[in-house]
PDBQT receptor file of N, H, CA, C and O in Angstrom, charges set to zero:
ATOM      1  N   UNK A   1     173.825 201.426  85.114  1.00  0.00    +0.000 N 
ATOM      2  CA  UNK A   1     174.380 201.760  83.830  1.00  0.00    +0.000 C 
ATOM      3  C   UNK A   1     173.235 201.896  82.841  1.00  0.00    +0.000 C 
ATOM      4  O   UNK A   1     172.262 201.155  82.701  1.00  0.00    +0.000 OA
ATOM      5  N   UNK A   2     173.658 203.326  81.996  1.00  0.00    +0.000 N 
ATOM      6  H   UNK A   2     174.449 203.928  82.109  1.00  0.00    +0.000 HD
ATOM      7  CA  UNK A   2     172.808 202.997  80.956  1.00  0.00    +0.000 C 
ATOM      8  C   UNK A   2     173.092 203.568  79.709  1.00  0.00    +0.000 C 
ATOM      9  O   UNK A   2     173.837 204.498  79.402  1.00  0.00    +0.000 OA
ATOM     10  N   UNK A   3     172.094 202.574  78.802  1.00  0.00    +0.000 N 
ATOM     11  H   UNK A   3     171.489 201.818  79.051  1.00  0.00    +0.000 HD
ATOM     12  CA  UNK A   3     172.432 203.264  77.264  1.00  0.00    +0.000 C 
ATOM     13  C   UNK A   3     171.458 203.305  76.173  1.00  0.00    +0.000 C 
ATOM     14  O   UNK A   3     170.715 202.541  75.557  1.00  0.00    +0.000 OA
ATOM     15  N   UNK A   4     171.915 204.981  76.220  1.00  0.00    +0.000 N 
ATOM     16  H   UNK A   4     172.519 205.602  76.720  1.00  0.00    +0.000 HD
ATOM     17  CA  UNK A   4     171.150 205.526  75.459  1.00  0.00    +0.000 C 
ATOM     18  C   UNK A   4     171.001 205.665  73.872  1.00  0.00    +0.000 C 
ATOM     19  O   UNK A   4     171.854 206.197  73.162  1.00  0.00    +0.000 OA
ATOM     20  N   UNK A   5     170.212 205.303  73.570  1.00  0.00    +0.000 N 
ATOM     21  H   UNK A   5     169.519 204.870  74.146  1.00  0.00    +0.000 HD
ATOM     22  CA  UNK A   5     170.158 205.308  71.776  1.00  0.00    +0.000 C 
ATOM     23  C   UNK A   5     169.152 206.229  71.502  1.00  0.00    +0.000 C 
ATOM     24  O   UNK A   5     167.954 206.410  71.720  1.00  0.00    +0.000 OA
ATOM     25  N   UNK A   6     170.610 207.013  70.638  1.00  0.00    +0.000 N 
ATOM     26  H   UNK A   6     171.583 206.866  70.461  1.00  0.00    +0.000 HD
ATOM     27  CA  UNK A   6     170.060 208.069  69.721  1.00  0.00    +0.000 C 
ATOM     28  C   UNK A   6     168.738 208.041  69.075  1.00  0.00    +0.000 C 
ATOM     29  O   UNK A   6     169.006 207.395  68.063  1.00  0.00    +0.000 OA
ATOM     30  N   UNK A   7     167.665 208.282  69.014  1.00  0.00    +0.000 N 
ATOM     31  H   UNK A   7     167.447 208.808  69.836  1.00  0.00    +0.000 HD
ATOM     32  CA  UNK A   7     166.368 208.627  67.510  1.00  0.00    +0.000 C 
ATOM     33  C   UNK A   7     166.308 209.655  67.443  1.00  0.00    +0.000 C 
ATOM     34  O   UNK A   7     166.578 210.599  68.186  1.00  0.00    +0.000 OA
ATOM     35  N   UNK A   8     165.486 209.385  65.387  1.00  0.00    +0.000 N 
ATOM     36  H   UNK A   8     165.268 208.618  64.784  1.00  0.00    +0.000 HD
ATOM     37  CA  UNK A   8     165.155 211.052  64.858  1.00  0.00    +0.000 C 
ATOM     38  C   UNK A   8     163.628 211.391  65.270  1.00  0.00    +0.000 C 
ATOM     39  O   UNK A   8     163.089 212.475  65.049  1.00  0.00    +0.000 OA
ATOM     40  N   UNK A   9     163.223 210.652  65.695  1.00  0.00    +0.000 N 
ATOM     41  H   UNK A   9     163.662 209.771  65.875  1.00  0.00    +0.000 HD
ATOM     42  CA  UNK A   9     161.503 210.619  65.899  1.00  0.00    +0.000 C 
ATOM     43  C   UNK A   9     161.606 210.003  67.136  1.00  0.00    +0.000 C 
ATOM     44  O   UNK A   9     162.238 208.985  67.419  1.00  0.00    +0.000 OA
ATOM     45  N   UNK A  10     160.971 210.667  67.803  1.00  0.00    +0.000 N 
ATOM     46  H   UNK A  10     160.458 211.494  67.573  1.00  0.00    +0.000 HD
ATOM     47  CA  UNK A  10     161.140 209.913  69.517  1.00  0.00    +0.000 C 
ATOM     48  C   UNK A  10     159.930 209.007  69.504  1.00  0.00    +0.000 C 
ATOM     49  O   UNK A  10     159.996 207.818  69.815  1.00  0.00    +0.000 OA
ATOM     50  N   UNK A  11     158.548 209.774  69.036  1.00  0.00    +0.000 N 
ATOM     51  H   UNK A  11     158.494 210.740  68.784  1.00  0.00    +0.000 HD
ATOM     52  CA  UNK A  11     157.127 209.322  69.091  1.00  0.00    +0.000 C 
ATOM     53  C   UNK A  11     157.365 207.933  68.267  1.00  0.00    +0.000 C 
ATOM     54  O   UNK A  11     157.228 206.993  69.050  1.00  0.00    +0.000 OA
ATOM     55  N   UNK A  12     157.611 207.585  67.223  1.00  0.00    +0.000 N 
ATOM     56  H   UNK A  12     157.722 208.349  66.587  1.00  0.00    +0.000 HD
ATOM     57  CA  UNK A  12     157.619 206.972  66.207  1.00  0.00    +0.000 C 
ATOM     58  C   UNK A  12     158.895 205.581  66.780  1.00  0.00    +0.000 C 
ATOM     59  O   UNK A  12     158.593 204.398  66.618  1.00  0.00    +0.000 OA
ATOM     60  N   UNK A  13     160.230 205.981  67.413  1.00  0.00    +0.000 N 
ATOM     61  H   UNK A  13     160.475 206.942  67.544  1.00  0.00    +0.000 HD
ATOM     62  CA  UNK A  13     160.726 205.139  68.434  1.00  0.00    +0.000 C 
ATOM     63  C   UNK A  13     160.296 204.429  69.238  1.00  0.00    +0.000 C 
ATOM     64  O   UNK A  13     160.728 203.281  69.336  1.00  0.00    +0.000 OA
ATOM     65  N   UNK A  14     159.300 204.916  70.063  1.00  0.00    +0.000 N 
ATOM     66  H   UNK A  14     158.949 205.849  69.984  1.00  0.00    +0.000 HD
ATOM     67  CA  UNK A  14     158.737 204.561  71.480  1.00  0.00    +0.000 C 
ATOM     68  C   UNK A  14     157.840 203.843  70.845  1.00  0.00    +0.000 C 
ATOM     69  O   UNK A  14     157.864 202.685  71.263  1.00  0.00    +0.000 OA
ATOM     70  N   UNK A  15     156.783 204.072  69.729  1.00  0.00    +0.000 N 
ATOM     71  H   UNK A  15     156.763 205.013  69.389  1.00  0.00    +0.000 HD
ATOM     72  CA  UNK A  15     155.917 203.120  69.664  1.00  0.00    +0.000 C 
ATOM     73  C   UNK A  15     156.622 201.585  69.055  1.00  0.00    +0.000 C 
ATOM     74  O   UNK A  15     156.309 200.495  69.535  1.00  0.00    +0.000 OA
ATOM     75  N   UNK A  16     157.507 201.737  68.046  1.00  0.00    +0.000 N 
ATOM     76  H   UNK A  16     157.761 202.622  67.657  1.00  0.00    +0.000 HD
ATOM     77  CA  UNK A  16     158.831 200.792  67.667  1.00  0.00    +0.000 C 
ATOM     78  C   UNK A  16     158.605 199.562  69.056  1.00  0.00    +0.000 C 
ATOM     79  O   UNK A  16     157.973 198.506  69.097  1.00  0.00    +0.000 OA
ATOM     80  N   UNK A  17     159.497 200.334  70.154  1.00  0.00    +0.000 N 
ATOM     81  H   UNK A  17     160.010 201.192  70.121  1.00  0.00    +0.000 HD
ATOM     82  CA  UNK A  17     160.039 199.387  71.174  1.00  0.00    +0.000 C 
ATOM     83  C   UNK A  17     158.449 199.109  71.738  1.00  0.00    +0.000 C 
ATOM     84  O   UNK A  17     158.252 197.897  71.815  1.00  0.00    +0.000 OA
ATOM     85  N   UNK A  18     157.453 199.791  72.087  1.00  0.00    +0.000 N 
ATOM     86  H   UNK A  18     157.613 200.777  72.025  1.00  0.00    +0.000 HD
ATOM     87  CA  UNK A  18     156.540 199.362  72.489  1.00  0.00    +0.000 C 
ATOM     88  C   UNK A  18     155.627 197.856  71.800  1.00  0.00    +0.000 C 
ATOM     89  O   UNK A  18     154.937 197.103  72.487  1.00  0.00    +0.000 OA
ATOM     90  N   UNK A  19     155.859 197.729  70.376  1.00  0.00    +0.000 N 
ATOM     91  H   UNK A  19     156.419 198.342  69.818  1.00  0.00    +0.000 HD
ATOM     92  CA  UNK A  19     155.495 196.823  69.336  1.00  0.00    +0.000 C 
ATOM     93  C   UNK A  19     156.190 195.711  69.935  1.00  0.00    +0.000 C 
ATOM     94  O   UNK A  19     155.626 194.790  70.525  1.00  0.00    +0.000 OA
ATOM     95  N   UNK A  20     157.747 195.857  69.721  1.00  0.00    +0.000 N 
ATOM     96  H   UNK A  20     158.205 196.606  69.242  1.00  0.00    +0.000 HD
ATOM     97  CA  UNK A  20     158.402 194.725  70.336  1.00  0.00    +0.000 C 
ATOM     98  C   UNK A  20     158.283 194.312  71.790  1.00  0.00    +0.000 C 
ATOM     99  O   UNK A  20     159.015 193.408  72.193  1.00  0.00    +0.000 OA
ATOM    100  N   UNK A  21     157.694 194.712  72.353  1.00  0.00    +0.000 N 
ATOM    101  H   UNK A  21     157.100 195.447  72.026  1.00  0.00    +0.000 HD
ATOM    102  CA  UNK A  21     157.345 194.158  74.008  1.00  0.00    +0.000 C 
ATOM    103  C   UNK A  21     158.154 195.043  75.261  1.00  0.00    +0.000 C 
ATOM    104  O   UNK A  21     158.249 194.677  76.433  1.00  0.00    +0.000 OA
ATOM    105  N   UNK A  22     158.735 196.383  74.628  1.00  0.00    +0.000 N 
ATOM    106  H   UNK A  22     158.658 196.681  73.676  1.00  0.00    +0.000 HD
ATOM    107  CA  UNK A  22     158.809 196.975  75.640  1.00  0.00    +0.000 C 
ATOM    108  C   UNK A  22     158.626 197.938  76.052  1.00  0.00    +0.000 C 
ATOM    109  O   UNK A  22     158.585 198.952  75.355  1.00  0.00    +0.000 OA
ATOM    110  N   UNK A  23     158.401 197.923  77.743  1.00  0.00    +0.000 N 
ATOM    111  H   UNK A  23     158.434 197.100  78.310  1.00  0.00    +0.000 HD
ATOM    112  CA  UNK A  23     157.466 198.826  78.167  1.00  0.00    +0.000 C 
ATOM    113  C   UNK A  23     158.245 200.385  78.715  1.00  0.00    +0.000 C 
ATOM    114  O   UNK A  23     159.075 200.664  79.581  1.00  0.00    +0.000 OA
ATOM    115  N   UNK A  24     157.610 201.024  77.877  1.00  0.00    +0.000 N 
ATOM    116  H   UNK A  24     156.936 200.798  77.173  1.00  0.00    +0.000 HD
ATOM    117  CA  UNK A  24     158.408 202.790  78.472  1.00  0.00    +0.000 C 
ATOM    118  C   UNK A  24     158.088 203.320  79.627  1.00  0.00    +0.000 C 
ATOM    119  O   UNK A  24     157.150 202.934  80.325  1.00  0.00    +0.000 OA
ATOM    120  N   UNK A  25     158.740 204.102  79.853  1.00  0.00    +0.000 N 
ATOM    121  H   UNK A  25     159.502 204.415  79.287  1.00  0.00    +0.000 HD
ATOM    122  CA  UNK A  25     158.810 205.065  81.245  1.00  0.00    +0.000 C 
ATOM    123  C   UNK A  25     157.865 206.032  80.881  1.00  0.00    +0.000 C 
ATOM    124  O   UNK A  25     156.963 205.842  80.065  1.00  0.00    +0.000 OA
ATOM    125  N   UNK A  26     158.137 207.354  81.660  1.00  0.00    +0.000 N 
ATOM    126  H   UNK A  26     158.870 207.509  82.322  1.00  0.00    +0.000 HD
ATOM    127  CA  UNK A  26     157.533 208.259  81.491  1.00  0.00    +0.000 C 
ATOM    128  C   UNK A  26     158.381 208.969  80.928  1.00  0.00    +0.000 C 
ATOM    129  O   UNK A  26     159.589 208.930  81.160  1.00  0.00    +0.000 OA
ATOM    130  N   UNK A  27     157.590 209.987  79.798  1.00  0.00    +0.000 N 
ATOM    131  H   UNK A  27     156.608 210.018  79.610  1.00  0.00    +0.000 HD
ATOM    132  CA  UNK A  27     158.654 211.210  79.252  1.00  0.00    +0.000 C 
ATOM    133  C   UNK A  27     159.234 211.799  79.985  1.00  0.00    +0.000 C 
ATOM    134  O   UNK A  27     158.651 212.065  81.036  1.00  0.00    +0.000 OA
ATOM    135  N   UNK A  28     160.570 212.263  79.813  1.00  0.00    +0.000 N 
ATOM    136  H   UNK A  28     161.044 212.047  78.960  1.00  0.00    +0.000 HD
ATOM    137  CA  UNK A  28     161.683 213.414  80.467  1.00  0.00    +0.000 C 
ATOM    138  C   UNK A  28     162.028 214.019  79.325  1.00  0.00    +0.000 C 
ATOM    139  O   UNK A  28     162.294 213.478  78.252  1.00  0.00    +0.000 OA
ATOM    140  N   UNK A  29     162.011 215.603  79.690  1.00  0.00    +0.000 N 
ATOM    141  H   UNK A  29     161.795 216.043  80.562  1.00  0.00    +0.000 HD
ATOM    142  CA  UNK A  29     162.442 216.736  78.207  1.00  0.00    +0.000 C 
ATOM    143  C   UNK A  29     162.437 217.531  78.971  1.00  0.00    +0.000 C 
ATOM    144  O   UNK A  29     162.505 217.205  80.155  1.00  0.00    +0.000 OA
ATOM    145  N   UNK A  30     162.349 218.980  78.572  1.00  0.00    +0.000 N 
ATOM    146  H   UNK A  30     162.293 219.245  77.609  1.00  0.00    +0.000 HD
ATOM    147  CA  UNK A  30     162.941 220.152  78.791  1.00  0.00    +0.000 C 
ATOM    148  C   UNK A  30     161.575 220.674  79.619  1.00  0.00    +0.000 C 
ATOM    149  O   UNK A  30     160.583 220.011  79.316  1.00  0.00    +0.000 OA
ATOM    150  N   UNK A  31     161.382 221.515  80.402  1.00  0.00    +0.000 N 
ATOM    151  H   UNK A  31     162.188 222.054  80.648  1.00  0.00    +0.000 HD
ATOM    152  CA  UNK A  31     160.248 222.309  81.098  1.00  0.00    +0.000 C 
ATOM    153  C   UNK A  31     160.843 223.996  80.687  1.00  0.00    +0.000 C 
ATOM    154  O   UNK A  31     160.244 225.072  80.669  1.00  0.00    +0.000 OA
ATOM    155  N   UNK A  32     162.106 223.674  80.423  1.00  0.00    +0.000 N 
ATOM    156  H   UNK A  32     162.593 222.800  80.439  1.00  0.00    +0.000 HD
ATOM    157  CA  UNK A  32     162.365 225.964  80.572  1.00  0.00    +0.000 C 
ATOM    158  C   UNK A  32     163.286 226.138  81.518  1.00  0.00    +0.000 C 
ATOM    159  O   UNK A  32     164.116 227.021  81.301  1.00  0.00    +0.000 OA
ATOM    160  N   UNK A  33     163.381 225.388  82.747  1.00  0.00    +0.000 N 
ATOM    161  H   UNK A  33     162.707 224.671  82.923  1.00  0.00    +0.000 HD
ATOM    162  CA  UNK A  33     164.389 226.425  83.502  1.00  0.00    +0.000 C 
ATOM    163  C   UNK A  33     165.357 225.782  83.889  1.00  0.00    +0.000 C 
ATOM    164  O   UNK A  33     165.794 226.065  85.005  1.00  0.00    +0.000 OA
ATOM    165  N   UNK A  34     166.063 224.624  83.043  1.00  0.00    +0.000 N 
ATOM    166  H   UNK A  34     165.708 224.395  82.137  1.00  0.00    +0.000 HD
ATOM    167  CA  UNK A  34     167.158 223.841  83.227  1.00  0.00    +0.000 C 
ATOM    168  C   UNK A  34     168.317 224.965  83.100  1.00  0.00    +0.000 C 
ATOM    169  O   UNK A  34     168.102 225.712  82.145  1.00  0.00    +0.000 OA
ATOM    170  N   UNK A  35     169.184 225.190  83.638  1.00  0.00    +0.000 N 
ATOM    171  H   UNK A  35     169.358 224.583  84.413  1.00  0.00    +0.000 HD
ATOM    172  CA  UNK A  35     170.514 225.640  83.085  1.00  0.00    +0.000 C 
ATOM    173  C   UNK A  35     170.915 225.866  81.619  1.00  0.00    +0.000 C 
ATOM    174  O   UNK A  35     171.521 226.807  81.107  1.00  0.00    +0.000 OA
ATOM    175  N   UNK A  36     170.263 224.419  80.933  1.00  0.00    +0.000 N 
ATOM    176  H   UNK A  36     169.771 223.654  81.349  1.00  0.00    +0.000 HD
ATOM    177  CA  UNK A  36     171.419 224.217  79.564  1.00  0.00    +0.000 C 
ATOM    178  C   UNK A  36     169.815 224.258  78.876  1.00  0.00    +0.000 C 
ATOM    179  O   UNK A  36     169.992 223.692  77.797  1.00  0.00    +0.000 OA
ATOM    180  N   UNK A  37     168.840 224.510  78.927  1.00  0.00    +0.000 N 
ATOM    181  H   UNK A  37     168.696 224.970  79.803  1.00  0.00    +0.000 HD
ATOM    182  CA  UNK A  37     167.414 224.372  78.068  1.00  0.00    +0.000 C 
ATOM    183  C   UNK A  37     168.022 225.616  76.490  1.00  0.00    +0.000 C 
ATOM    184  O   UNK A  37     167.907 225.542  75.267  1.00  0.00    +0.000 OA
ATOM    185  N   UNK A  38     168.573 226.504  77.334  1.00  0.00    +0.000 N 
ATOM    186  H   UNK A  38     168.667 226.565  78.328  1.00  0.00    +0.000 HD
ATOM    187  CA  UNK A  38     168.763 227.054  75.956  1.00  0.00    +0.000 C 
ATOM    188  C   UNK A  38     169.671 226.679  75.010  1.00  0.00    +0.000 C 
ATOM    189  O   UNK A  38     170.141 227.591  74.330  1.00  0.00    +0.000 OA
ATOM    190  N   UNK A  39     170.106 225.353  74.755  1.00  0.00    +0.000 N 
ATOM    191  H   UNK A  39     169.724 224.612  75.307  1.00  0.00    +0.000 HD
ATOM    192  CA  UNK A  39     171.416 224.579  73.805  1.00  0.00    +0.000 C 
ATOM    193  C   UNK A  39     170.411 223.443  73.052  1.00  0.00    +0.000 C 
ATOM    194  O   UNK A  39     170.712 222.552  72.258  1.00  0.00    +0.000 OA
ATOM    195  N   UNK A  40     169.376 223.746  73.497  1.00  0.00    +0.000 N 
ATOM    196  H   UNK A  40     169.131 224.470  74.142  1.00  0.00    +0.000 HD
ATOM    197  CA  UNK A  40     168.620 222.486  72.952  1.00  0.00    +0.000 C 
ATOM    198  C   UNK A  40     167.271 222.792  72.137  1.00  0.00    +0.000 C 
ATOM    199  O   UNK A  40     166.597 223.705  72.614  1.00  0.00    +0.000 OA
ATOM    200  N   UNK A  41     166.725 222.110  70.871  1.00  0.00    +0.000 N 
ATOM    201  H   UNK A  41     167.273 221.368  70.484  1.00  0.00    +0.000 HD
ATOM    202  CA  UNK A  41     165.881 222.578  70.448  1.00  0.00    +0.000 C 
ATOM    203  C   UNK A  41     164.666 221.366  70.880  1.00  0.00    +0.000 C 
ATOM    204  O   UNK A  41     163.449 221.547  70.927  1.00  0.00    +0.000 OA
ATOM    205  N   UNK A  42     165.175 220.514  71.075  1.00  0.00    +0.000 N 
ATOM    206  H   UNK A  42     166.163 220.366  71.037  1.00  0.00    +0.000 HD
ATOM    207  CA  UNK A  42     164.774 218.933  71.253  1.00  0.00    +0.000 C 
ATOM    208  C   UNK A  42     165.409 218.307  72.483  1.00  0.00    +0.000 C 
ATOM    209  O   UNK A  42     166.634 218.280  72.598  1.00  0.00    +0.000 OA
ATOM    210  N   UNK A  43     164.611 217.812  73.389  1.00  0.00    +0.000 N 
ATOM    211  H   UNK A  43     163.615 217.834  73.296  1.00  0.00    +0.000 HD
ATOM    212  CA  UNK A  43     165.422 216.890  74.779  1.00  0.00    +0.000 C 
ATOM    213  C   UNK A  43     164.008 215.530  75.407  1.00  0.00    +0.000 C 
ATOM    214  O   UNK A  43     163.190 215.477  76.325  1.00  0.00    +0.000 OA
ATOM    215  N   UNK A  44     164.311 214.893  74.572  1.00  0.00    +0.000 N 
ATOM    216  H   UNK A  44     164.976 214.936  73.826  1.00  0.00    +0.000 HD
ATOM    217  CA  UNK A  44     163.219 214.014  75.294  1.00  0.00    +0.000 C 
ATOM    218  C   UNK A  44     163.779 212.658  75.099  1.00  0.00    +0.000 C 
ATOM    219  O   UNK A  44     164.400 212.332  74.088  1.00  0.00    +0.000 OA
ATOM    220  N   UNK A  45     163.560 211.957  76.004  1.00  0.00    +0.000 N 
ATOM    221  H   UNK A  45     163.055 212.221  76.826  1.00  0.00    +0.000 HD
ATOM    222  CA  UNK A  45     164.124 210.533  76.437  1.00  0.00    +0.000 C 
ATOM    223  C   UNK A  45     162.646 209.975  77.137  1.00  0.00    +0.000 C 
ATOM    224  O   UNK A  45     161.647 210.623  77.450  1.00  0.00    +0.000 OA
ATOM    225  N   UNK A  46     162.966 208.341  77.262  1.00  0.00    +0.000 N 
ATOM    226  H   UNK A  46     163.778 207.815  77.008  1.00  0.00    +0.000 HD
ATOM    227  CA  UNK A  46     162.218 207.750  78.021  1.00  0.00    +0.000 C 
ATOM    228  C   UNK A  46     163.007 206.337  78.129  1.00  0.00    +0.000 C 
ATOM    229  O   UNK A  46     163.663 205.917  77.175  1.00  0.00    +0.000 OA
ATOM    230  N   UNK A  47     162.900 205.625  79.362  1.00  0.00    +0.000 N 
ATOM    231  H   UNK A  47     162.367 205.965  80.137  1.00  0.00    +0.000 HD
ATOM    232  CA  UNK A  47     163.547 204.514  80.024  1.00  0.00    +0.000 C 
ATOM    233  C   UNK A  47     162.524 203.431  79.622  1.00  0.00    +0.000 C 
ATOM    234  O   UNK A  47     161.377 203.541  80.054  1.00  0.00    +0.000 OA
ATOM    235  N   UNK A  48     162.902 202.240  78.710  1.00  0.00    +0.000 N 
ATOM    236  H   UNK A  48     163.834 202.151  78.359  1.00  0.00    +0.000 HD
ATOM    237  CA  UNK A  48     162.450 201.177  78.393  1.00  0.00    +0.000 C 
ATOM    238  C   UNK A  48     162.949 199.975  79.646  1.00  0.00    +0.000 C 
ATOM    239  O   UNK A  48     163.721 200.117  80.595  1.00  0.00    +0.000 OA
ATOM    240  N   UNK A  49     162.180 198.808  79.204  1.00  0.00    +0.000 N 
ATOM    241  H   UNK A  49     161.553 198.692  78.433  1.00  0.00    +0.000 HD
ATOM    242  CA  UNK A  49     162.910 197.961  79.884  1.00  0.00    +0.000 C 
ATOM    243  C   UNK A  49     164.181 197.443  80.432  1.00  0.00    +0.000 C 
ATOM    244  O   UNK A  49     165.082 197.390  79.595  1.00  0.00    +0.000 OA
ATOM    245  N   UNK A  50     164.460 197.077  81.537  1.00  0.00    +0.000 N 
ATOM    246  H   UNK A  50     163.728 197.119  82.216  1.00  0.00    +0.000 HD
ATOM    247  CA  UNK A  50     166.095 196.804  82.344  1.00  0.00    +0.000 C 
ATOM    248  C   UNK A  50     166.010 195.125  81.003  1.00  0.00    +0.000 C 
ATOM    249  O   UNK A  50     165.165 194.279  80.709  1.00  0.00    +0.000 OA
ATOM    250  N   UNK A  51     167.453 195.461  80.591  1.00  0.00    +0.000 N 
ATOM    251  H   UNK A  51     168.139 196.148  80.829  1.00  0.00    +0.000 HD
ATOM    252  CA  UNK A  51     167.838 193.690  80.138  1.00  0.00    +0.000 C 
ATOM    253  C   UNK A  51     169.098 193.749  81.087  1.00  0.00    +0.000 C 
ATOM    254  O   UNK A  51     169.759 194.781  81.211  1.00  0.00    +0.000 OA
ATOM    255  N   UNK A  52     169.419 192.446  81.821  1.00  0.00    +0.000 N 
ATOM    256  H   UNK A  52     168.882 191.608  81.721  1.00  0.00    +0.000 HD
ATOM    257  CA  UNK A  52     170.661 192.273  82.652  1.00  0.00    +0.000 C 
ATOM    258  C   UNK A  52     171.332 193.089  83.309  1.00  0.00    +0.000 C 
ATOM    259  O   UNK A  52     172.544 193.098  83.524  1.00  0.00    +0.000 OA
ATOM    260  N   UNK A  53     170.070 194.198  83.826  1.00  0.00    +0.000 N 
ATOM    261  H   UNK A  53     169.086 194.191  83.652  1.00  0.00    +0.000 HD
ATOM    262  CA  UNK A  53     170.838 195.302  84.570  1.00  0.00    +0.000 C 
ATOM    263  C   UNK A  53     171.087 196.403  84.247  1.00  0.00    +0.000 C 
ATOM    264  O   UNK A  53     171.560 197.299  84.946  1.00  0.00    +0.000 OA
ATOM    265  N   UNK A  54     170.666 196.437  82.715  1.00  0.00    +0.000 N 
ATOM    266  H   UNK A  54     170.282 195.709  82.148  1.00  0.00    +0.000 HD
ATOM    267  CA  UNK A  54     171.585 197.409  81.583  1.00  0.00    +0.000 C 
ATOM    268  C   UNK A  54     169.911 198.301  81.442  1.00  0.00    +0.000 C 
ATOM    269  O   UNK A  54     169.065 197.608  80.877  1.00  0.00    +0.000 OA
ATOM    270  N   UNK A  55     169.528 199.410  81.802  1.00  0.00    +0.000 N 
ATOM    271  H   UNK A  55     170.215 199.972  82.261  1.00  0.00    +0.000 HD
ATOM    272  CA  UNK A  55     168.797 200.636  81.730  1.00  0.00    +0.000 C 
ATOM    273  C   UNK A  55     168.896 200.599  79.968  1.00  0.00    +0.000 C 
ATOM    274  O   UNK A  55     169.958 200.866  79.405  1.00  0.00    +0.000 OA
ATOM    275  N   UNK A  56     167.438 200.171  79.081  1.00  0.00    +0.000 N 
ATOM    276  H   UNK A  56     166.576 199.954  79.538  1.00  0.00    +0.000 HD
ATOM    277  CA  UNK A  56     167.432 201.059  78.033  1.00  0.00    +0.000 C 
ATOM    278  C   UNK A  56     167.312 202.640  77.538  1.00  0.00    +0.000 C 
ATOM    279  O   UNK A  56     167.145 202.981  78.709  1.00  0.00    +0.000 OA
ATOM    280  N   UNK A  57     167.279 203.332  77.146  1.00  0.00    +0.000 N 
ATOM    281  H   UNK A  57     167.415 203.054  76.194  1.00  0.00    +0.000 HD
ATOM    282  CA  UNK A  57     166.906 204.613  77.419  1.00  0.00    +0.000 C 
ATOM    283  C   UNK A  57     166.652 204.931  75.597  1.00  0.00    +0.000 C 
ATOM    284  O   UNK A  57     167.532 204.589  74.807  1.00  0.00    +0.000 OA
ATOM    285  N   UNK A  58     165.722 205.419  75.244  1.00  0.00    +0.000 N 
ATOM    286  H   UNK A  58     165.006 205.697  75.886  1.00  0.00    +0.000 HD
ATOM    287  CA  UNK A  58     165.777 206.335  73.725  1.00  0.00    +0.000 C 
ATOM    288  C   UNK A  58     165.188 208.222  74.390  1.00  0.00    +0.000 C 
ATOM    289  O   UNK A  58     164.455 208.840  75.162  1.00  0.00    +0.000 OA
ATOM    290  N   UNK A  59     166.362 208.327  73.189  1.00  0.00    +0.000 N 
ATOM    291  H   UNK A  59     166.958 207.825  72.562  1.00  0.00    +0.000 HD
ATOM    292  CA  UNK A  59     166.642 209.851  73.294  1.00  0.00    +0.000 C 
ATOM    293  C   UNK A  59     166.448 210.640  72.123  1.00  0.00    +0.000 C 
ATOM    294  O   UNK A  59     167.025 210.246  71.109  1.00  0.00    +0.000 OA
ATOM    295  N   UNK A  60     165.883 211.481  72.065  1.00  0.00    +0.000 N 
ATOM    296  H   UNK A  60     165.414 211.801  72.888  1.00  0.00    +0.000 HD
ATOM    297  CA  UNK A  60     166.037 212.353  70.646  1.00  0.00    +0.000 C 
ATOM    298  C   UNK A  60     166.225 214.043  71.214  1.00  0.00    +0.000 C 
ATOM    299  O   UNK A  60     165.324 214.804  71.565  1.00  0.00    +0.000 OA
ATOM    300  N   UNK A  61     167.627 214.291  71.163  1.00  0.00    +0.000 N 
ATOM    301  H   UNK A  61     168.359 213.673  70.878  1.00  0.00    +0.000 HD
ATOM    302  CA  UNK A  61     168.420 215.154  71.681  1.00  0.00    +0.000 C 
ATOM    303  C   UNK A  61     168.885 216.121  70.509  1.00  0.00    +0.000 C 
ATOM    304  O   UNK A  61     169.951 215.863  69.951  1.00  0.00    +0.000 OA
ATOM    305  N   UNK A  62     168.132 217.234  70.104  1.00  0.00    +0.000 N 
ATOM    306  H   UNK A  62     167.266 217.444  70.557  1.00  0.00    +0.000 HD
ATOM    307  CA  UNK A  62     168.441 218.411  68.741  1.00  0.00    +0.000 C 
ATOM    308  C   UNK A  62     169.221 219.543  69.764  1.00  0.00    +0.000 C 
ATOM    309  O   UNK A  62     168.603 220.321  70.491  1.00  0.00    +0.000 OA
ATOM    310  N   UNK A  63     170.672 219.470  69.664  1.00  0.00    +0.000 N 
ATOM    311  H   UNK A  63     171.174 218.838  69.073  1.00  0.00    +0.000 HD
ATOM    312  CA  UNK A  63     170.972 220.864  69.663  1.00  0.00    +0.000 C 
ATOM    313  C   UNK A  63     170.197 222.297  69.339  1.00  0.00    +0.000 C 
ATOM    314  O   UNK A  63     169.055 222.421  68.896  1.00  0.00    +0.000 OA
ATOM    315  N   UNK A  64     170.942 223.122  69.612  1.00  0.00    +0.000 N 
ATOM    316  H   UNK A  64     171.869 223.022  69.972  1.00  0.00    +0.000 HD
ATOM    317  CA  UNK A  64     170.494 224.490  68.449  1.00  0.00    +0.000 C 
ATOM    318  C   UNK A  64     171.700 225.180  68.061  1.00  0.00    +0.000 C 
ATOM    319  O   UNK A  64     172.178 225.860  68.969  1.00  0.00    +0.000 OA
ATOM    320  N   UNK A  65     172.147 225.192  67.280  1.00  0.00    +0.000 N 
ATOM    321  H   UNK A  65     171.759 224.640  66.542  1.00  0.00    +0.000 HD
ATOM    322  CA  UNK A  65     172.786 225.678  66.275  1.00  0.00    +0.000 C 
ATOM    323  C   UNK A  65     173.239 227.057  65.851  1.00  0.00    +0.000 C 
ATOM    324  O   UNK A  65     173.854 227.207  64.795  1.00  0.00    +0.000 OA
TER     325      UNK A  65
């Protein structure tokens, strides 16, 4: 299971949770040839620390409009 919390600044997020002691994944975002790349102006996430099983995840996910 996991959950994802929304940010407006992904960079500025990640260093956030990194301050508080936790440790990120590697970036995941868009490369171009996803199916849905063209609905998005913004797609980047990264997986923080497991608490009790529970997958953190921050996301900063911009439609396009």
């Amino acid at each position: 299971m996991s959950i994802i919390f929304g940010v407006r600044d992904f960079e500025e997020a990640r260093k956030h949770a990194e301050r508080e002691g936790f440790s990120a994944g590697p970036e995941v975002g868009l490369i171009g040839s996803e199916p849905w790349a063209d609905r998005f102006s913004v797609l980047r996430e990264t997986s923080l620390s497991e608490i009790c099983g529970i997958n953190l995840v921050l996301g900063q996910v911009e439609p396009k409009y």
